[in-house]
N, C-alpha and C positions, 0 to 999 in steps of 0.2 A: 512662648514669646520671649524673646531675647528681650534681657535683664538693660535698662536705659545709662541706668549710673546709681551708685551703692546710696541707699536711702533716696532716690525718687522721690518718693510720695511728701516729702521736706516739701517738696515746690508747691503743693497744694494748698497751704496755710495761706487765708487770707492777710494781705497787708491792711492791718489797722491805722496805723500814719502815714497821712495822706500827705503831700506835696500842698504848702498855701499859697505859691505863685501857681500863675495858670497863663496858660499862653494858647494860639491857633494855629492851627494850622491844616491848610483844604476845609473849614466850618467847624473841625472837631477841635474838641482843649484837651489837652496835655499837661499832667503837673510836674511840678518842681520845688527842689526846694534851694533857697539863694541867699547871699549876702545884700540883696537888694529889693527895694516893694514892689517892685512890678519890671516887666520887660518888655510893656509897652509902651514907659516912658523914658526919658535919654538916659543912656547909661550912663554912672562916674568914668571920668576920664580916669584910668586905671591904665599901670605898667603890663600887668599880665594879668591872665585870668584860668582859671581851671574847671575843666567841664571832667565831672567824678560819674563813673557810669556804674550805680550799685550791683550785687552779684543774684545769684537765681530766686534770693529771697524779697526782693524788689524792695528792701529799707535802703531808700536813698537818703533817707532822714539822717538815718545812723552814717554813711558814708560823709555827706555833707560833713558832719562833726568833726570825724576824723579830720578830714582836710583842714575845716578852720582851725582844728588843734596843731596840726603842722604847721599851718599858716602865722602862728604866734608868735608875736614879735616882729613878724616882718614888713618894714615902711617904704615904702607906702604896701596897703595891706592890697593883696589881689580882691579881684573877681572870683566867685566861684557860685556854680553851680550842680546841680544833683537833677538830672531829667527821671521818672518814673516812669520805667515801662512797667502801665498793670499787664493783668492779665484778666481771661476770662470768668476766671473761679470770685477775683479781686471785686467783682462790679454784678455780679451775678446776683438777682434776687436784693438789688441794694437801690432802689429809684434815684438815692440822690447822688449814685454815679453814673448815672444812665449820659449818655453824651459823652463818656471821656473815654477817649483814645485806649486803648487796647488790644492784646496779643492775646494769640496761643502761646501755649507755656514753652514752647521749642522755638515761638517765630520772632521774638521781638530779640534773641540773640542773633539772628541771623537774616533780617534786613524782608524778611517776607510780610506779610499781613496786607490789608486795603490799605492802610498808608506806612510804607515801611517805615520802620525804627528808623535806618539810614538815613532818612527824609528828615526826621526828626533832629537828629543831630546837626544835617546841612544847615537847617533854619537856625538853629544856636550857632552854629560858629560863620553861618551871613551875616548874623546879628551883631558878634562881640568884633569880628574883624572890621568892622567898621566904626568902631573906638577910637575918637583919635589919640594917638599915642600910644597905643596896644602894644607892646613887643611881642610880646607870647602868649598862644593861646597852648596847654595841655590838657591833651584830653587823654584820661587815665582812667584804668579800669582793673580792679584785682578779681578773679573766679570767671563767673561768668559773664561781671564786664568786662574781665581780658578776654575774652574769646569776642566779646563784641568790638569792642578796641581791635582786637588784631584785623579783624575781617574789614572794622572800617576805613581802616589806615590800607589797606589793598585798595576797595573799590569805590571809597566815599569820594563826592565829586568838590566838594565845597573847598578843601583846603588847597587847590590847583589855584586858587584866586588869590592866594597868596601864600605859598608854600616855604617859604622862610619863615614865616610867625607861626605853626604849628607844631607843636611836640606830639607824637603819641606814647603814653606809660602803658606797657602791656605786664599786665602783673599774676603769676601765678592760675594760665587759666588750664582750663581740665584739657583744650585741644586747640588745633592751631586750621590755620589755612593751608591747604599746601598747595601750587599751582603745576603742578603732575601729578603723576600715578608713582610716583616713587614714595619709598618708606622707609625708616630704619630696620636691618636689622642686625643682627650681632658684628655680621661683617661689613658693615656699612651702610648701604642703601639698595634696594631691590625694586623691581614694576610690582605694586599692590595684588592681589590674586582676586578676589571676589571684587564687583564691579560697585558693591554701596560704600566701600570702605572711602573711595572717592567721588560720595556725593554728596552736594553743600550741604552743610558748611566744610568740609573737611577738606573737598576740593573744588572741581568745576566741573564735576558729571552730573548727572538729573536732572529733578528742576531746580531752576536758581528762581531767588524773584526779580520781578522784572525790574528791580533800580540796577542790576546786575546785566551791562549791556555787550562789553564787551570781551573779546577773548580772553583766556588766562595771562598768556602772553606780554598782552600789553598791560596787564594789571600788576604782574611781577615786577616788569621793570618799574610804573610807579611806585611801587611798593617800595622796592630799592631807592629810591629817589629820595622818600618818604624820613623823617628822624624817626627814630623809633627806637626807646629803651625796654626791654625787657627787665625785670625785678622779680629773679626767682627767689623763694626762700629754699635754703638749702636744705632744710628739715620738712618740706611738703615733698615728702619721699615715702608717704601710706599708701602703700595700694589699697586698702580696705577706707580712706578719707571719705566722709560724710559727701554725696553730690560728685563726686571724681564719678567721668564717666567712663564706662566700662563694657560698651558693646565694641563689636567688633570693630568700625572706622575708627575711634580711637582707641583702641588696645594697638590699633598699628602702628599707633604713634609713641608708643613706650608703656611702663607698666604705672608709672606714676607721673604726677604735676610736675617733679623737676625732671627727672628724665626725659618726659615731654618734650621742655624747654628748651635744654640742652641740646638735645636733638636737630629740634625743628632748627637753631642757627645752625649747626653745623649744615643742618640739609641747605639752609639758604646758603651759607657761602658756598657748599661745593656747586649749585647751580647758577651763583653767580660767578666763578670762576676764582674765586679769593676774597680775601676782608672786605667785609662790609663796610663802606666809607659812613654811611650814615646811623646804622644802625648798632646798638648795643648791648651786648648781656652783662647785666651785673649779679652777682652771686650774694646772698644775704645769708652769712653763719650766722646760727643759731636762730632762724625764723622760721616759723612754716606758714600754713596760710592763712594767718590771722589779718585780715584788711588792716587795721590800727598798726599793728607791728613793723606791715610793710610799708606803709605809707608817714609813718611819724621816724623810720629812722633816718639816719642819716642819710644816708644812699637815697631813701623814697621822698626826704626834702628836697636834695641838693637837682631832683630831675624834675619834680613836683615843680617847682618855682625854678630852677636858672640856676647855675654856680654864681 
């Protein structure tokens, strides 16, 4: 059996810190954790807001923190939120999670389950974009919530209702989306050879789930439409990194997290024909992929919140 990503079995630790907001959505509740006591009464009228997607180890608690540590100092103070995708190991044998929303350990990255992830996020940013006075909604994600970020910022439908007030932070994740068969390789870019290397999440072959309606095509160009800052750490250059995945569809993506990165823009401009008008890579010397690291510098504030 082909090997998933170096230390796997990392994902199987139940999460102990639960999320104390709770929200619905389709009868089932979802946690979170917030700067606010509930989300089903009116929000503060806030400048922006940030929605933080924790990584494979599902501590949105700990991400949450991060953020409000970034967020110090600044007035008026944002929104911010941390959604929890459990999983099934999380609730398993546990009565008093019975009823809460949950994934397989591969699907809540990648928009599949009875209620996808993606659904989840639309209903947070229906919510917050209708704040009055909102300027900005970012929705950031370092590991495995860059890999959730990036895919959502392709096919999520919610921020089309108002697509000037969303940011997406795509931070250091192990793989990308790509919307062909094309790959890096030393010489550039090549058609993929074996047929899974291009199948979701990594591209648009197999089965997708069904929040996933329409062609590649048209999800590139909103993709491109879309803001979108990437935040690589320069120093997430391990190929042996705890959770870097390592089978075959992303090995085709490079051999490490910044490679990865690097890559996948070059791949988007050469398919969009030149510079990306909306989209960004920033480079972070001396970071690797510590979530706090990249999200409390400079660079991970100044995109976090707005210059």
């Amino acid at each position: 059996m082909t090997q998933f990503a170096v230390q796997a079995e990392m994902q199987a630790q139940v999460i102990e810190e639960m999320g104390p907001l709770r929200s619905r959505l389709d009868g089932r509740e979802f946690l979170l954790f917030g700067n606010v006591t509930s989300l089903d009464d009116e929000l503060p009228e806030v400048d922006s807001a940030v929605v933080v997607v924790h990584g494979a180890l599902r501590n949105a608690g700990h991400y949450f923190r991060i953020v409000e540590e970034a967020a110090r100092g600044r007035e008026p103070g944002p929104l911010i939120l941390a959604p929890q995708f459990l999983t099934t190991a999380d609730v398993r044998g546990r009565p008093e999670r019975e009823g809460l929303l949950h994934w397989e350990t591969e699907d809540w990255k990648s928009g599949f389950g009875e209620v996808s992830s993606f659904e989840i996020l639309d209903a947070l940013l229906d919510r917050l974009l209708n704040i009055d006075g909102l300027r900005k909604v970012t929705v950031a994600g370092n590991s495995a919530g860059g890999q959730f970020v990036n895919r959502y910022a392709a096919v999520g439908d919610a921020p089309d209702k108002a697509p000037a007030r969303v940011r997406f932070v795509v931070a250091n994740p192990s793989t990308y989306l790509y919307f062909d068969r094309l790959r890096p390789t030393p010489d550039g870019f090549a058609e993929a050879g074996a047929p899974e290397i291009d199948h979701w999440r990594y591209g648009f072959g197999g089965d997708r789930p069904r929040y996933v309606r329409e062609n590649p095509d048209y999800y590139f160009q909103r993709y491109l439409s879309r803001e979108v800052v990437y935040l690589l750490g320069e120093e997430d250059a391990d190929p042996a990194a705890a959770l870097l995945e390592i089978h075959p569809a992303a090995l085709a993506q490079g051999r490490t997290r910044y490679e990865r990165g690097v890559r996948y823009y070059d791949y988007l401009q050469q398919k969009a024909g030149g510079p990306l008008e909306n989209h960004q890579l920033v480079r972070l010397p001396g970071i690797g992929h510590d979530a706090h690291d990249v999200f409390t510098s400079s660079a991970g504030v100044t995109h976090l919140f707005g210059h």
